[in-house]
C-alpha positions as CSV (number, residue, x, y, z in Angstrom):
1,X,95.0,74.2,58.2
2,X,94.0,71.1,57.2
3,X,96.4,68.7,56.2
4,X,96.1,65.6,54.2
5,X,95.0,62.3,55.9
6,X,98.1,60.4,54.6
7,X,100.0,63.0,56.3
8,X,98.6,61.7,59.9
9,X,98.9,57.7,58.8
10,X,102.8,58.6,58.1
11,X,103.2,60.1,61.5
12,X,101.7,57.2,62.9
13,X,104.0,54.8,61.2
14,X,107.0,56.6,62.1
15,X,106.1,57.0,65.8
16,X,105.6,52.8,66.2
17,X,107.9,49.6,66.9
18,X,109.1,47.9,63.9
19,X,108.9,43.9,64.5
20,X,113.1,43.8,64.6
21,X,113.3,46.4,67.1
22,X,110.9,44.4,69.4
23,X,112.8,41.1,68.8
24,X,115.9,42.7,69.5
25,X,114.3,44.9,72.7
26,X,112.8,41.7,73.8
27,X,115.9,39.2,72.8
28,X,117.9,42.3,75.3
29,X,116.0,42.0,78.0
30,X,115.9,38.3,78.2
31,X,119.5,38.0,78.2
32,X,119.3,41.0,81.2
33,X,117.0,38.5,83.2
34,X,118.6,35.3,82.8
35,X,122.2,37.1,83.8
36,X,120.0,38.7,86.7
37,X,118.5,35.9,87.5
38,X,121.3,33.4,87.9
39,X,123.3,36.1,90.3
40,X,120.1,36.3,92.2
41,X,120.3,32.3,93.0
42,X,123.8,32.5,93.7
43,X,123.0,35.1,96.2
44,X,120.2,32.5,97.6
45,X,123.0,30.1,97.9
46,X,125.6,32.1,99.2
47,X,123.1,33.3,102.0
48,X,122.0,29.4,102.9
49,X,125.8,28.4,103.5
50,X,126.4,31.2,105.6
51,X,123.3,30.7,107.5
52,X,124.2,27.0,108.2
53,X,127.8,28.0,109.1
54,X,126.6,30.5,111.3
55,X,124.3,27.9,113.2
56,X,126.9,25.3,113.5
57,X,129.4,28.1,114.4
58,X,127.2,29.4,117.2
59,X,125.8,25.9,118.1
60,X,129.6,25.1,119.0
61,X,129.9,28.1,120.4
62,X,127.6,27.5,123.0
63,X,128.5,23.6,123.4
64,X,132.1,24.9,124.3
65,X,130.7,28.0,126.8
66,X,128.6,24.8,128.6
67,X,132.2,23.3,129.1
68,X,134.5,26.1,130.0
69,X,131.8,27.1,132.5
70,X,131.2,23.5,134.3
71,X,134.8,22.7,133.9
72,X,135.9,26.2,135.7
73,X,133.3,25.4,138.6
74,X,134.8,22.1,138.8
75,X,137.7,20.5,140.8
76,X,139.7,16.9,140.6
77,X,140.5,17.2,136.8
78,X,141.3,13.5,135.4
79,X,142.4,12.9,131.6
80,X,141.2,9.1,130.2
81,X,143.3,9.5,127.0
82,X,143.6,13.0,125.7
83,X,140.3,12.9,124.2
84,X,137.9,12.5,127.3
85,X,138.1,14.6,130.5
86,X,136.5,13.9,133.6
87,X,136.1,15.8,137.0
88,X,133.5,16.3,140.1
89,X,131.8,19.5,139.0
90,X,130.4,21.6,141.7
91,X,127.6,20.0,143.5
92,X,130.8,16.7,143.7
93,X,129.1,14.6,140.8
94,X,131.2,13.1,138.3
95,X,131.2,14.9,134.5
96,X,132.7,13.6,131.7
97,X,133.2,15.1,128.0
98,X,134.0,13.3,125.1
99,X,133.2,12.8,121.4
100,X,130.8,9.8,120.6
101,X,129.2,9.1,117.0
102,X,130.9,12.4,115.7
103,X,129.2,14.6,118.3
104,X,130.5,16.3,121.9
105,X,128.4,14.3,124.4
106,X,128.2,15.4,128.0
107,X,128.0,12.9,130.9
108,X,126.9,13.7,134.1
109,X,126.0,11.4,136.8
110,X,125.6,9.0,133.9
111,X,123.2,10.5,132.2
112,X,124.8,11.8,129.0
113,X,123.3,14.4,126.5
114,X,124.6,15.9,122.7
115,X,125.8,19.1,123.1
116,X,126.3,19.8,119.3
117,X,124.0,19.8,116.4
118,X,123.8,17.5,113.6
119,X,125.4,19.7,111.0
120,X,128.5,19.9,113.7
121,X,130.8,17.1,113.0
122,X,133.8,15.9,115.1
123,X,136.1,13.0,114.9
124,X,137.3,11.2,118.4
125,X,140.6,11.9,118.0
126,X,139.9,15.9,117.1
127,X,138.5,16.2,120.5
128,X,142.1,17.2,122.9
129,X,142.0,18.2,126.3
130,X,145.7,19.0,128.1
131,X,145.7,19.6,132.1
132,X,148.1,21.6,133.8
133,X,148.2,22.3,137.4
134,X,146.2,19.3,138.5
135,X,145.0,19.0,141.9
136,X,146.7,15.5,142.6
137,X,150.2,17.2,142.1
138,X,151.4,18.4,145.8
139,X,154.4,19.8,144.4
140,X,152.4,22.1,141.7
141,X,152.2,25.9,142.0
142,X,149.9,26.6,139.2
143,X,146.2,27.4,139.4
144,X,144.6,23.8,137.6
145,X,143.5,24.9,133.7
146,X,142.2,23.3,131.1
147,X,143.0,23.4,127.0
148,X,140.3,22.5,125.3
149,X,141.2,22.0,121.5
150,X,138.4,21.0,118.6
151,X,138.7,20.7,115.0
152,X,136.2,19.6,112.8
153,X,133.5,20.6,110.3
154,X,130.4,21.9,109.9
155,X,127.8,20.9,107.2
156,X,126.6,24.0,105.2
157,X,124.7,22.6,102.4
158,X,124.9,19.3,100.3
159,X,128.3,18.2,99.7
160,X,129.9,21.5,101.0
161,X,131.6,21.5,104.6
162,X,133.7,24.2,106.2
163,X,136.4,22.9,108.4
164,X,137.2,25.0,112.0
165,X,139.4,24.7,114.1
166,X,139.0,26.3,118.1
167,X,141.0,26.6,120.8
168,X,139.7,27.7,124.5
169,X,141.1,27.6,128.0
170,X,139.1,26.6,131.4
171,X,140.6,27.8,134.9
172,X,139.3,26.7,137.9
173,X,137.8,29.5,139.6
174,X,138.3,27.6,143.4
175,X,141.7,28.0,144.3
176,X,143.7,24.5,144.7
177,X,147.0,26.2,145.8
């Protein structure tokens, strides 16, 4: 059966691409990408914040575990304010916390350290400490605690913080009754 050769050259041309079907396959596609594209950067984005609010977060986190655990080992609880505490932590030397240059510093036998990280910022007067059941009191019958309240923000990407606000209580494991 042999058929003619402008039978094959017409089956050819019908089986290929005309020029506006490309330019409207390829005009599709780009429109696909650049939609894909830009949710794929917002992702990206999304991610960093919530990677630099999980470090500040945690960062805190730990700055405030540091405190609850040297306050509760401590004794002879003293308020300068209500936005600096200091006490005799266990081996009797003199510890103070307080905010300084928008960062929780820890002082201990004069020697002070940062306990939070740059992206972690706190005002002086965010910083509150409130003492009940001090060990000066003779008439008191409550175990000494301490509230330890923080509000500030934390820095997750240019321009953009995230405000927090924590709240944490310190008991003194040695009993003062």
């Amino acid at each position: 059966m042999n058929m003619p050769l402008s039978h094959y050259r017409m089956k050819k041309v019908a089986r290929a691409f005309t020029l506006i079907e490309l330019m409207v396959a390829l005009g599709l596609f780009a429109v696909i990408m650049t939609i894909a594209a830009g949710s794929y950067l917002t992702m990206i984005n999304a991610n960093r914040h919530a990677q630099a609010l999980a470090k500040g977060v945690d960062n805190l986190s730990f700055a405030l575990e540091v405190m609850t655990r040297t306050i509760s080992t401590g004794s002879h609880y003293d308020q300068i304010g209500t936005h600096e505490l200091t006490f005799l932590n266990k081996d009797g030397v003199s510890v103070t916390y307080a905010v300084a240059n928008n960062a929780l510093r820890q002082t201990v036998g004069g020697v002070t350290a940062v306990l939070t990280d740059p992206s972690v910022t706190i005002g002086s007067s965010q910083l509150t400490f409130i003492i009940t059941g001090k060990q000066s009191v003779n008439s008191d019958q409550e175990q000494a605690r301490v509230q330890i309240n923080v509000h500030g923000s934390v820095n997750v990407g240019p321009g953009s913080t995230k405000s927090f606000d924590i709240e944490t209580l310190a008991t003194m494991r040695g009993s003062d009754l």
